[in-house]
C-alpha angles and dihedrals in degrees: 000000000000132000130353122333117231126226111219116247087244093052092229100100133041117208131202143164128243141172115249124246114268101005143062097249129107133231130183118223123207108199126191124238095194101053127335104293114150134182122200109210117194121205110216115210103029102144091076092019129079107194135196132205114230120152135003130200118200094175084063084028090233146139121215105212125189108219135188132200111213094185089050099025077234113166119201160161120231130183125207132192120228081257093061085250116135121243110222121308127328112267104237122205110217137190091025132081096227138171127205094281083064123062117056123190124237124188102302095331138066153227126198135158138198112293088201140007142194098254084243097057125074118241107244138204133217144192160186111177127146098262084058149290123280150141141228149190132227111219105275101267094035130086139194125277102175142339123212130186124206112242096256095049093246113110128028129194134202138205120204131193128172118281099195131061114241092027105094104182121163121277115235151189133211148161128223131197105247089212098061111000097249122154105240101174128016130182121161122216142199115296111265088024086124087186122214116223140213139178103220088198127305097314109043135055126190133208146178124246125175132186099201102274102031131048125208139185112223120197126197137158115265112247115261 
C-alpha cells in the first residue's frame, strides 16, 4: 500500500492504492468493512501520469483520482467506475499550479490554488462551480492554508498565512462569492493561526481562531 487510504462516503468501505505484483504498474483496492467484499481497481496511463487516490463513492460506486501529466504539467480529476471504466472527462484545473492537496471536486465542477509560489508572485485560486467560474489572489507574502466550498457551489472561503519569514502579516479568513468573485465576509486573524475551515449546510461556516495559547472554533451564517 502507498499513499493514504481513503474511508467511503457511506463509511462502509476503505479504499487504498497498491503496485501490482510483478510489474510497475498501480492498482487501487476498495475493500469492504462489513464482509469481504473486495474491488480491484486498474489506473490506465500510468507510464506519463502520477495518480492519487482521493475519494470513493460506493453509493455511485466510484473513485475521484488526482492525476498529473508530466509531459503537459497538466493537473486533473478523474473518476472511475468499480469496473476500471471512466466516468465522463477529466475535470482540468486550469490557471493554478496545483498537487494533489489542492484541487477539490465539487459536483461536477472544481477549486484549486497554487501548491507553491516565487516569493514575488501572489498565490492565486481558481474555479468552475455551478454558480460560475472565477480567480483570485492572496495578498502578495501570504499563502493558502486551506479552501472550502459550500455544498451548493455558492459561496467559497479562504484561510492566509504568511508565506515569507520576517514578514509577519496577519493571518486572515475570508469567503467569496463563487458567481462573481466578490468578498462577502472578511475577519483577520494572529499571525501563524493557519485557521481550518468547514461549511455546516448551506447557512453557517466555521472557522478556527487562536490567541496564542487557546483555539476556538468560531460559527457564524453565511451573508445573503
Amino acid at each position: 500500500m502507498f499513499g493514504m487510504p481513503v474511508l467511503s462516503n457511506d463509511g462502509h468501505w476503505v479504499a487504498w492504492m497498491e503496485s501490482i505484483p510483478g510489474t510497475k504498474l498501480h492498482r487501487a483496492v476498495v475493500q469492504s468493512l462489513d464482509d469481504e467484499q473486495v474491488h480491484l481497481v486498474d489506473i490506465p496511463n500510468q507510464r506519463i501520469l502520477q495518480w492519487t487516490l482521493l475519494a470513493a463513492d460506493m453509493e455511485r460506486k466510484e473513485l475521484t483520482f488526482y492525476d498529473y501529466d508530466y509531459t503537459t504539467r497538466r493537473s486533473a480529476l478523474t473518476v472511475l467506475g468499480l469496473g476500471s471504466e471512466q466516468h465522463g472527462d477529466s475535470i482540468v484545473a486550469q490557471g493554478v499550479d496545483a498537487q494533489f492537496t489542492t484541487i477539490l471536486r465539487v459536483g461536477s465542477g472544481w477549486v484549486a490554488w497554487d501548491a507553491a509560489r516565487e516569493s514575488v508572485e501572489r498565490y492565486r485560486i481558481a474555479w468552475s462551480l455551478a454558480n460560475g467560474r472565477g480567480k483570485h489572489e492572496a495578498l502578495l507574502g501570504r499563502s493558502i492554508t486551506a479552501v472550502k466550498v459550500d455544498p451548493d457551489g455558492e459561496y467559497i472561503a479562504i484561510s492566509e498565512t504568511t508565506a515569507m519569514r520576517d514578514y509577519n502579516v496577519e493571518d486572515s479568513v475570508y469567503v467569496l462569492r463563487a458567481s462573481d468573485g466578490k468578498e462577502v465576509w472578511h475577519r483577520n486573524l494572529p499571525t501563524y493561526t493557519r485557521s481550518s475551515l468547514a461549511f455546516l449546510g448551506e447557512k453557517f461556516f466555521a472557522y478556527t481562531d487562536s490567541d496564542g495559547a487557546h483555539s476556538t472554533v468560531r460559527v457564524l451564517q453565511i451573508p445573503d
